[in-house]
C-alpha positions, -999 to 999 in steps of 0.1 A, spaced: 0 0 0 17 38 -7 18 62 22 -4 85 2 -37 57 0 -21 53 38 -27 87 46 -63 92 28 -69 61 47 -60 86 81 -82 114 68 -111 91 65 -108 80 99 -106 115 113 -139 125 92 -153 94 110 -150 108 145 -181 124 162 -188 165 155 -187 181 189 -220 201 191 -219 239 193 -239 260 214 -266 282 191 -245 315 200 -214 299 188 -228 285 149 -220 319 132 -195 349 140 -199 380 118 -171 402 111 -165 435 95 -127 435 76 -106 465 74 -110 462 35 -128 445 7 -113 407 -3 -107 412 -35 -78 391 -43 -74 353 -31 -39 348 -32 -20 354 1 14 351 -18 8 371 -50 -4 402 -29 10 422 3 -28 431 8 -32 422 46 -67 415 44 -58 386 19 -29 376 50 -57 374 72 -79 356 50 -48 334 44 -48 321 80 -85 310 79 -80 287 47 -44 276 52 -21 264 78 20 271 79 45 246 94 53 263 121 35 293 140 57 323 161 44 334 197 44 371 204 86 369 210 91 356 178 103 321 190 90 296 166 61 264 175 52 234 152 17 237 135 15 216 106 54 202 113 59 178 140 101 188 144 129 198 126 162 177 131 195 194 118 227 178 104 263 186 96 265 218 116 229 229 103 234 229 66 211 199 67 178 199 79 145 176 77 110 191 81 89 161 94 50 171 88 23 159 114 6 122 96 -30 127 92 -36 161 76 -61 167 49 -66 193 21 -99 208 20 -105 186 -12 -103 153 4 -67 150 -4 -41 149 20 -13 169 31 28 156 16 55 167 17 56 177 -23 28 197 -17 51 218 12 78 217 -10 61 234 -45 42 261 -19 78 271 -2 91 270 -34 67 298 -48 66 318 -13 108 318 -15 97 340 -53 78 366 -37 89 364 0 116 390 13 126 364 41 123 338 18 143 351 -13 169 350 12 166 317 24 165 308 -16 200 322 -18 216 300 11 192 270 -1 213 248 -23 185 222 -23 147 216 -14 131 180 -18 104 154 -5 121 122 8 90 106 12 52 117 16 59 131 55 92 144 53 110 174 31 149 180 37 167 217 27 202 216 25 219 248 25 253 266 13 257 280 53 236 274 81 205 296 81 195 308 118 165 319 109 147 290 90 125 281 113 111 314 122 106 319 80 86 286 81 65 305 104 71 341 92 35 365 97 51 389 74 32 391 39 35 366 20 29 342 45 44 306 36 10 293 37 9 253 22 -16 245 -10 -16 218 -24 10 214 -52 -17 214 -81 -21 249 -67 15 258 -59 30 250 -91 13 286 -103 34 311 -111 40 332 -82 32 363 -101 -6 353 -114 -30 348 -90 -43 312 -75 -79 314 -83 -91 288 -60 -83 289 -17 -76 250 -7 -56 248 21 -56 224 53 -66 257 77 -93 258 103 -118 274 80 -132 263 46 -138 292 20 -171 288 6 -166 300 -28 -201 294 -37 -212 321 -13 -184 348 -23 -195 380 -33 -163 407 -35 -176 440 -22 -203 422 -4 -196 389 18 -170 363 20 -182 329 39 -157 303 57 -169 270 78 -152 254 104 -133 225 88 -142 193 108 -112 180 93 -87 200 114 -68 189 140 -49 213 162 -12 209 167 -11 198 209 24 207 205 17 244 193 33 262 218 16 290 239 -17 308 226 3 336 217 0 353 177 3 325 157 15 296 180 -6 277 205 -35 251 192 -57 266 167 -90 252 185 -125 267 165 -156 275 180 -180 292 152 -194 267 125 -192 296 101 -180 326 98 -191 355 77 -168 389 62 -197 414 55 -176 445 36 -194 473 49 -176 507 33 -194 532 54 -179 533 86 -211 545 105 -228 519 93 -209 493 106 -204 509 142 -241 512 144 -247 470 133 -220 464 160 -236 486 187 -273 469 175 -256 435 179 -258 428 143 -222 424 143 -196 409 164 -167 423 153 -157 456 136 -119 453 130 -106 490 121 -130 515 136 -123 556 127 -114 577 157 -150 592 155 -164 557 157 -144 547 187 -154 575 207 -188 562 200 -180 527 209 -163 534 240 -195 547 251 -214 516 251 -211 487 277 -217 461 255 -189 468 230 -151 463 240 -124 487 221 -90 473 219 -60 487 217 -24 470 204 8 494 207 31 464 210 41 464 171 23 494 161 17 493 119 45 518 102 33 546 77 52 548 48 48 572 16 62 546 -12 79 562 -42 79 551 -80 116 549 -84 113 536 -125 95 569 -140 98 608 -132 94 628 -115 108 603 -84 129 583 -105 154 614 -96 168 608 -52 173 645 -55 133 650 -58 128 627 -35 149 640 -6 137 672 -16 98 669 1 113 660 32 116 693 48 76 703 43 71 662 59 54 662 95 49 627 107 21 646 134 2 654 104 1 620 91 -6 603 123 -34 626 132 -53 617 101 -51 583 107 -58 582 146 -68 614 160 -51 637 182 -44 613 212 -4 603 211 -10 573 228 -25 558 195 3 568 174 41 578 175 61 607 152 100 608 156 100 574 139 121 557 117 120 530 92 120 502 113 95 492 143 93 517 170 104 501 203 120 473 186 159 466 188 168 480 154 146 509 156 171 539 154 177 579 152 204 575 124 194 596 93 167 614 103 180 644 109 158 659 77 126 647 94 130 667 126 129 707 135 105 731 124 90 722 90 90 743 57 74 742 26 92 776 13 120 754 15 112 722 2 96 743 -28 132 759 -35 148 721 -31 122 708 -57 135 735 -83 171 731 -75 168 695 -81 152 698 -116 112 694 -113 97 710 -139 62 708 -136 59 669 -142 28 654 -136 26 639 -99 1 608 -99 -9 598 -59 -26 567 -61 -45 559 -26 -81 542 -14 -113 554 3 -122 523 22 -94 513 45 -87 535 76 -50 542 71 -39 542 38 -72 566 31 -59 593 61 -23 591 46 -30 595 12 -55 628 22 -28 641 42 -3 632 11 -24 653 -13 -26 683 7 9 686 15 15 677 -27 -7 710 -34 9 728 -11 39 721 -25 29 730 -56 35 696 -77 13 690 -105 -7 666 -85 -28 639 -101 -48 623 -73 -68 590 -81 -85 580 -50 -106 543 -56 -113 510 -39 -83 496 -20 -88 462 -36 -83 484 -69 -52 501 -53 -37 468 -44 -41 457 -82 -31 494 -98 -2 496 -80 16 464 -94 19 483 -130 56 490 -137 38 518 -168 45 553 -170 19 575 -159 4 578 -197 -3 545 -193 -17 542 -166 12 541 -139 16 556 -105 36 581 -93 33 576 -55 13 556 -29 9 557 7 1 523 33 8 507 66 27 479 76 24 457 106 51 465 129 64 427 134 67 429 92 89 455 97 111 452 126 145 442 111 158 443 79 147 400 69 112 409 62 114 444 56 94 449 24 99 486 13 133 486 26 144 461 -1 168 474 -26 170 447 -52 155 468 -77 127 443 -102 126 418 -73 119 448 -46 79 458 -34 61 483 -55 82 507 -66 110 491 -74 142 512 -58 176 498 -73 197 505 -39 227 477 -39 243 492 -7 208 480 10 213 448 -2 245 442 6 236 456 45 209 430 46 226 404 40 257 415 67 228 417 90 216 377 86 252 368 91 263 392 121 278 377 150 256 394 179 227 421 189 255 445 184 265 441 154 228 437 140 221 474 154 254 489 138 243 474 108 205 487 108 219 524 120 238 524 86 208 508 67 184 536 83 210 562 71 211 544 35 174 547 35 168 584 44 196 592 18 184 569 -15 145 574 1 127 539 -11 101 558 12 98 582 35 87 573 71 52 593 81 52 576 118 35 546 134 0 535 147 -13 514 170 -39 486 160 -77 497 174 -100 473 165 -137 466 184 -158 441 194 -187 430 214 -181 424 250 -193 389 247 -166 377 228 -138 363 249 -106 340 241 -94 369 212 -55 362 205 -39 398 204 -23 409 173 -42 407 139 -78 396 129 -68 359 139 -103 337 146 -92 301 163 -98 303 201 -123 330 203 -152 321 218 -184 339 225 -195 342 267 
């Protein structure tokens, strides 16, 4: 008999075991996201409402608590050989692909294989990977040009992509088109049938799913995932008043990125519980074009920094209270051990437009058209991109604002064409601060030019500074390193810095069990 009829034999007895009834209150959750779900692929996009929908439908091999140590989810262990340049991934017997198939190890093999294309974290494991392969249906083996400290932690890595685990019909796409179809092995089924984009998007529990007993602590993405809702709903609900009413009314539970307008409203009521997260607050980031003009020039780019107030930014997005937000920041987490001063020098002291206008004509801008590409519908990236414009006008570029649907921005903003064709000039977002809290899965900080996020900066002294920083000896040596990065950064300007947020998200009291960090939906419960 072959392991694989062994292991469909395995799934068949799991689907045999009794369904533990659920209480009536826990059948169905209903949850308002942060934006619409408009693509499906957690490893094409960066979009973190397709991370989060990610984590419903798929499972990774291991998971990372809130200090970053990594837990076995779908693995069982790793054991290393010759001096770690060996090392065999052994996946947990008995797990089953929502299409009745079950989990092997080629399948974990072709999905690392197209995360490692899109993946900061992973790219660099590619480079030290001399080979990946399945020994046999359970087990997978890297071996690698020099040990790689961090592999476990980018088997479990909550930075976008996420090295979620399809099955290999799936994974053999090519990691720059889109998966059309969400099979994993998650806690959740996505119920295609019942998608609507804009509208609703509809996930089960998936009897199939057995939790990890060897997880780790409940703690971000460690700790078994154990589900209590039979289904779970996404309603996409653009008007923000709309959905703080339905969660005050009770008509839903969850409301995941409330304005600052809303929250004073929800604070008011007993039955609705507003929490904050300023652990790994999200960084704001105003991402330049570097292929086309006028930003294809550093000199125009350094050149707006004098008329940039983080304040401003942060305001927009939070509200005046500076507990929800943090200016004096630069590009790495605030609070984290490589966040730094170095380089930001042009950021600080009294601001000036007069004099950012006379930088802009010393550098050579001539009028060229000035295309800000930025949403309406996710709390943010809308604030940052309104608080972007402004300052544009005021600055006097020739400002082309095209404000849409983020699930549009997140599309738009892949085009590599000049602006007569539809390009972009500029575009603002936020990042999760444990995505951005050293230089490994540092998206905008990459410097490799084609391979590099949206934009596209060609910096090899970046590169070469991320790299010193996998192999240095000590804390020490990493912070040197990301002093002279930060410095690097504020000089070539893959982006400017516009501060930090915390994550505010709402829900009803009722609801206990919530893991903190992101929209994460194993464990919860309701009272």
């Amino acid at each position: 008999m072959k392991r694989r009829d062994v292991l469909l034999g395995m799934g068949a007895a799991a689907l045999a075991r009794p369904a533990i009834a659920q209480p009536a209150q826990n059948r169905l959750l209903k949850f308002v996201p942060q934006a619409n779900l408009t693509s499906l692929d957690p490893i094409w996009t960066t979009a973190t409402v397709t991370r989060n929908h990610g984590y419903l439908v798929y499972d990774t091999l291991y998971g990372l608590d809130e200090e970053f140590r990594p837990h076995p989810q779908m693995a069982e262990g790793t054991a290393f050989e010759d001096g770690g340049r060996i090392a065999t991934v052994t996946i947990r017997p008995g797990q089953v692909f929502h299409d009745g198939e079950p989990v092997r190890a080629l399948d974990v093999v072709a999905s690392l294989q197209r995360w490692m294309r899109r993946s900061p974290i992973g790219q660099k494991l590619a480079e030290y990977t001399d080979s990946l392969e399945a020994l046999d249906d359970l087990r997978l083996r890297f071996r690698l040009k020099r040990p790689f400290p961090l592999l476990l932690n980018a088997l479990g890595s909550v930075a976008t992509p996420t090295p979620f685990i399809m099955p290999e019909r799936l994974a053999r796409t090519d990691p720059f088109q889109q998966v059309r179809e969400s099979i994993g092995s998650g806690p959740f089924r996505f119920v295609a049938s019942e998608f609507n984009s804009g509208s609703l998007a509809v996930y089960a529990r998936n009897d199939r799913y057995s939790p990890n007993p060897n997880a780790g602590p409940l703690s971000l993405t460690a700790g078994p995932k154990q589900v209590h809702f039979d289904r779970l709903e996404w309603h996409i609900i653009q008007d923000t008043a709309t959905s703080t009413a339905a969660l005050i009314q009770g008509e839903m539970d969850w409301f995941e990125q409330p304005t600052p307008e809303n929250q004073l409203l929800l604070r008011r009521n007993r039955n609705v519980v507003v929490e904050k997260l300023t652990k790994f607050m999200s960084l704001g980031v105003l991402r330049f074009n570097h292929l086309h003009p006028p930003f294809d020039n550093p000199a125009i780019r350094r050149a707006i920094l004098p008329a940039i107030n983080q304040a401003d930014f942060m305001i927009a997005a939070q509200g005046p209270d500076p507990e929800n937000w943090r200016a004096g920041v630069g590009v790495f987490t605030p609070d984290t051990p490589m966040a730094n001063d170095a380089g930001l020098a042009p950021l600080m002291g009294p601001r000036s437009i007069e004099r950012a206008r006379a930088l802009l004509r010393e550098a050579g801008y001539t009028n060229q058209p000035v295309r800000l590409l930025g949403p309406t519908d996710i709390l943010n990236p809308a604030a940052l991109t309104q608080v972007a414009a402004d300052l544009f006008r005021r600055l006097q570029l020739n400002l082309d604002l095209v404000l849409t649907d983020w699930g549009t921005v997140v599309q738009r903003r892949t085009s590599r064409e000049p602006l007569e064709r539809g390009g972009w000039s500029v575009t603002c977002t936020t990042f999760a601060g444990f995505e951005v809290m050293d230089p490994v899965s540092h998206f905008p900080l990459r410097g490799n030019g084609a391979g590099a996020w949206f934009g596209w900066p060609n910096i090899p002294r970046l590169e070469e500074l991320r790299s010193a920083w996998i192999d240095a000896p000590d804390l020490a040596a990493q912070q040197r390193i990301a002093r002279e990065m930060q410095e690097v950064a504020m000089a070539e300007l893959p982006f400017v810095p516009v501060g930090a947020v915390a994550s505010i998200t709402a829900l009803r009291r009722n609801l206990t069990g919530r893991i903190p960090g992101f929209a994460q939906f194993w464990n919860i419960r309701r009272a």
